[in-house]
C-alpha positions in Angstrom: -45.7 -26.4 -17.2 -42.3 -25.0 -16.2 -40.1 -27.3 -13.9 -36.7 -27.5 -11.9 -33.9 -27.7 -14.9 -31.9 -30.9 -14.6 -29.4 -30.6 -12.0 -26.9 -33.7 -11.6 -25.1 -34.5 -8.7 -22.8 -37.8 -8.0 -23.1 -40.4 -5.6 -20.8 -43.6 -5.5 -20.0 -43.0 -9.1 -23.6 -42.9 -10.6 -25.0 -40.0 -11.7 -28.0 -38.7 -10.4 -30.5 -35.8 -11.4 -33.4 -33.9 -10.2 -37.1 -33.4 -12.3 -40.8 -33.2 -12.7 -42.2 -37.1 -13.1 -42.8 -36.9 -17.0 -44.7 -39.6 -17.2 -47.4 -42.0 -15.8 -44.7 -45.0 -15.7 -42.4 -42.6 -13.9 -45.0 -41.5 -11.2 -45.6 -45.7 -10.8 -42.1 -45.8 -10.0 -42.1 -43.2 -7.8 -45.1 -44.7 -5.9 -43.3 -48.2 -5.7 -40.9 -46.2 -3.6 -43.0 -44.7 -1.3 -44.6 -48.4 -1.3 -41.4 -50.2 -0.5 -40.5 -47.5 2.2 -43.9 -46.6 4.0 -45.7 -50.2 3.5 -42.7 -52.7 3.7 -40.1 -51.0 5.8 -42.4 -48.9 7.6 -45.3 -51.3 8.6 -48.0 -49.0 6.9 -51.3 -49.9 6.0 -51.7 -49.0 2.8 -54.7 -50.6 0.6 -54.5 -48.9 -3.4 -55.8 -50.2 -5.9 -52.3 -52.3 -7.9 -50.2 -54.3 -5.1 -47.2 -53.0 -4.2 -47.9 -49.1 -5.2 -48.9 -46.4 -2.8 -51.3 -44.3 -4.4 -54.1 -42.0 -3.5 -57.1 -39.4 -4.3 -54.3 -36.4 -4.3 -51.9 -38.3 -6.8 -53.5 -37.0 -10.1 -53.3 -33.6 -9.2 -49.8 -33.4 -7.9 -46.6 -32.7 -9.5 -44.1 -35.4 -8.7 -40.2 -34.3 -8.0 -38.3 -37.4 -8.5 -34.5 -37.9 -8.7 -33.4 -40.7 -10.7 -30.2 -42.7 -11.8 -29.6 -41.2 -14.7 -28.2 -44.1 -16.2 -30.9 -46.8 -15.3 -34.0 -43.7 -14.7 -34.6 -46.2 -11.1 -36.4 -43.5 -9.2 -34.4 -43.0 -5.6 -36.2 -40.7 -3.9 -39.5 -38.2 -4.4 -42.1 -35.4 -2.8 -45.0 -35.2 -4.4 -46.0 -31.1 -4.5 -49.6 -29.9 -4.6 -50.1 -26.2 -5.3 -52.4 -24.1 -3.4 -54.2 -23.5 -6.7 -54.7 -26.8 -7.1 -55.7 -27.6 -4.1 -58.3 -24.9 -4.6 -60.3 -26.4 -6.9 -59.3 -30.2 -5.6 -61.2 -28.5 -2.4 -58.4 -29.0 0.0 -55.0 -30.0 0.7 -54.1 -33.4 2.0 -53.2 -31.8 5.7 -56.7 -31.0 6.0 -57.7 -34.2 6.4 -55.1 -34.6 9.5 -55.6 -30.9 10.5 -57.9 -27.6 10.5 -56.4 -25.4 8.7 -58.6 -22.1 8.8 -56.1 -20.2 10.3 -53.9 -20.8 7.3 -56.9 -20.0 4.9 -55.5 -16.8 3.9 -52.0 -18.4 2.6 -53.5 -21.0 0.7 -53.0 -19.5 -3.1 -49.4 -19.0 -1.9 -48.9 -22.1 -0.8 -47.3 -25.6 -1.9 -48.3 -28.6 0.2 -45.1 -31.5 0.3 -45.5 -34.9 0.9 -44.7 -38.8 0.2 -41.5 -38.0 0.7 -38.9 -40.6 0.6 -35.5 -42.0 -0.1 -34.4 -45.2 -1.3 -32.9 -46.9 1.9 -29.5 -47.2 -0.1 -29.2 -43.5 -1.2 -29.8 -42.0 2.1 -26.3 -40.2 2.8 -27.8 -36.9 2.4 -27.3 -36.7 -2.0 -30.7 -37.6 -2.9 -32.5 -35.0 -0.4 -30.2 -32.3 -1.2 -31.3 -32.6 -4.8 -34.8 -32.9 -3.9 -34.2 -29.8 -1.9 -32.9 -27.8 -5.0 -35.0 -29.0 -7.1 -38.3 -27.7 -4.7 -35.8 -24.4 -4.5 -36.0 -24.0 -8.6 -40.0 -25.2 -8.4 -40.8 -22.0 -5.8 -39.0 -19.3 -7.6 -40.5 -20.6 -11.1 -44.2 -20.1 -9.6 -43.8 -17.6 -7.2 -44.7 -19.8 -3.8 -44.3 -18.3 -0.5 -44.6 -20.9 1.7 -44.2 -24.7 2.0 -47.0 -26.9 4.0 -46.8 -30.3 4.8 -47.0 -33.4 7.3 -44.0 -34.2 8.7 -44.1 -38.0 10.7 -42.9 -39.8 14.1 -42.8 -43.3 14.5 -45.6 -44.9 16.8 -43.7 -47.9 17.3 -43.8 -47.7 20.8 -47.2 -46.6 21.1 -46.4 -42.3 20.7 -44.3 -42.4 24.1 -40.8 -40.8 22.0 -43.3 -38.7 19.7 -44.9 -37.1 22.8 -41.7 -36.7 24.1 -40.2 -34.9 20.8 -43.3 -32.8 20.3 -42.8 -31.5 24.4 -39.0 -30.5 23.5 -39.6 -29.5 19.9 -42.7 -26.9 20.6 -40.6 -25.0 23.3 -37.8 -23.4 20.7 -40.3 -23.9 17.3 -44.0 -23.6 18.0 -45.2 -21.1 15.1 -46.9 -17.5 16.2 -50.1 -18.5 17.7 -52.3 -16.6 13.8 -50.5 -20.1 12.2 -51.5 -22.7 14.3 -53.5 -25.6 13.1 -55.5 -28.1 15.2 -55.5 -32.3 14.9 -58.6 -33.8 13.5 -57.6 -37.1 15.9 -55.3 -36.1 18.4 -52.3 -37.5 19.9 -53.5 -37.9 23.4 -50.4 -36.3 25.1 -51.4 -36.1 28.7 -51.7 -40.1 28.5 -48.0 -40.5 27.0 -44.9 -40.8 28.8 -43.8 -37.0 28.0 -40.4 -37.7 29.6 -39.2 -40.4 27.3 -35.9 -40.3 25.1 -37.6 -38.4 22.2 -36.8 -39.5 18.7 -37.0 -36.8 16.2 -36.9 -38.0 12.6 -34.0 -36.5 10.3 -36.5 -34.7 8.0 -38.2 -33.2 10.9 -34.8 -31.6 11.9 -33.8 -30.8 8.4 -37.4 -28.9 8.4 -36.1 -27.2 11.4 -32.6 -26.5 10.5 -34.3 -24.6 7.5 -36.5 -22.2 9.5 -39.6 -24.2 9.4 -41.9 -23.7 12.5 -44.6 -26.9 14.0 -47.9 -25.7 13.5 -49.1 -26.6 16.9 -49.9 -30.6 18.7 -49.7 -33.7 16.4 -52.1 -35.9 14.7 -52.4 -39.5 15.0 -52.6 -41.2 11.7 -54.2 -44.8 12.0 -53.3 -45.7 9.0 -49.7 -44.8 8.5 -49.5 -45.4 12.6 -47.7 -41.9 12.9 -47.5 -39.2 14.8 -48.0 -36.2 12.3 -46.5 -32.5 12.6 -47.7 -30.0 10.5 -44.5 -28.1 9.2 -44.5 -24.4 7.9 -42.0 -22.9 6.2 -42.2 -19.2 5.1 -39.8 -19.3 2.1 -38.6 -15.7 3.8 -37.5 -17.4 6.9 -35.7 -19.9 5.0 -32.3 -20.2 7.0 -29.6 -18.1 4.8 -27.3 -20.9 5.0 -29.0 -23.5 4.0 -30.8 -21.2 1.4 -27.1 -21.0 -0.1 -27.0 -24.6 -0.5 -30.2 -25.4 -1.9 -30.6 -22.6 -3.9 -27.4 -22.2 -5.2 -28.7 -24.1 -8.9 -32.1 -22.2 -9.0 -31.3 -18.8 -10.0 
C-alpha cells in the first residue's frame, strides 16, 4: 500500500516525522496515546480488551498516521483513517453509529473517515498536527479521496451547556448545504441547554473550520466518551488555499 513519504519536522531539538503505523506494536503505541489522552486526561469510559489501550471493532481495518520521535519511535500524536472502500465492505463507517448518513451515501467510495485523533499533551504547539495534516495531504492525493468525514468532539463537562452554545454560534456561518446534512442517532437535547453560555469550541474544531470544513447539521451525544459530537465535512475542493499551501506544500 502506498503511504505519506517521511516528512521530518523539528520541535525543541528532536526530530520528528510523519507515517503509516508499520506495525502491530506501533498501532499499540498509538492506542496508548489515544488511551492516556481520552481515558486518563479526558475522563472517558473506555472498556478494550488490554488495560491501558483504546482499541475498537474499526482498528483492524484502519490505516494509522502516526508521527513519531524519530530518535526514540515514542508515538506523539495519530488519526486513524478508514477509507470509504473499506468501510464498504466493513458495512459502515464509525460516524454511522453516532449519525445517519444516507444523505452522504453517494460520497462514500470518495470518502476517508478520520478519527482518534490526538496529541501527546507535551507536543501540542501546533508541530505534531501540522505533520499529521501533511501527512493526510500526501495520503489523499496518493488514493484519489475527495472528501474527509469524521467526528469532531465538545467537552460535556458541564453537562453540554458550552457545547450547545458553540453548536448555536458555529451552525450560523458553517452549517453545510442542507443535500449534506446528517442526523444524531442520540441527540444533544438543545432546547433543554443553556444556548447562551460562553461556548467553548475545541482547537481541532476550528482548525477543521479554518480549512473549509462545514458541520453536518446538530450534535450527538456520546455516553461513552461523554461528548458532544460534530460531524465535520471537508470537500478536499473547498479546502482553504492558504492553509492548502501549508499542508500540502510536501505532498506533491
Amino acid at each position: 500500500m502506498l503511504e505519506p513519504r517521511r516528512e521530518s519536522l523539528s520541535d525543541e531539538n528532536r526530530k520528528l516525522s510523519v507515517h503509516l503505523a508499520r506495525s502491530s506494536s506501533e498501532v499499540r503505541d498509538a492506542q496508548r496515546l489515544r488511551y492516556r489522552v481520552f481515558a486518563e486526561e479526558m475522563g472517558a469510559r473506555l472498556q478494550g480488551a488490554e488495560p491501558g489501550v483504546d482499541e475498537d471493532l474499526f482498528d483492524p481495518y484502519c490505516d494509522h498516521l502516526v508521527v513519531t520521535e524519530e530518535e526514540t519511535g515514542e508515538v506523539l500524536g495519530t488519526y486513524r483513517i478508514l477509507s470509504g472502500l473499506t468501510a464498504k465492505r466493513l458495512g459502515s463507517f464509525y460516524s454511522d453509529t453516532e449519525f445517519d448518513l444516507t444523505r452522504l451515501a453517494n460520497l462514500r467510495e470518495r470518502t476517508v473517515e478520520l478519527g482518534r485523533s490526538c496529541v501527546h499533551p507535551d507536543y501540542r504547539s501546533g508541530v505534531v498536527i501540522a505533520l499529521l495534516w501533511s501527512g493526510l495531504a500526501h495520503y489523499m492525493q496518493l488514493h484519489g479521496y475527495d472528501y474527509i468525514l469524521g467526528c469532531a468532539s465538545m467537552s460535556m463537562g458541564d453537562g453540554g451547556h458550552a457545547a450547545a452554545a458553540a453548536y448555536r454560534r458555529l451552525c450560523e456561518k458553517h452549517l453545510s448545504p442542507p443535500e449534506y446534512r446528517a442526523f444524531p442517532r442520540c441527540p444533544l437535547p438543545l432546547d433543554e441547554l443553556d444556548c447562551a453560555a460562553a461556548p467553548v469550541i475545541p482547537p481541532l474544531i476550528k482548525a477543521y473550520l479554518r480549512v473549509g470544513a462545514w458541520i453536518c447539521g446538530e450534535p450527538a451525544w456520546d455516553p461513552h466518551f461523554n461528548t458532544a459530537d460534530l460531524l465535520m465535512l471537508l470537500p478536499f475542493s473547498r479546502v482553504n488555499q492558504r492553509y492548502a499551501k501549508h499542508f500540502m506544500r510536501h505532498a506533491a
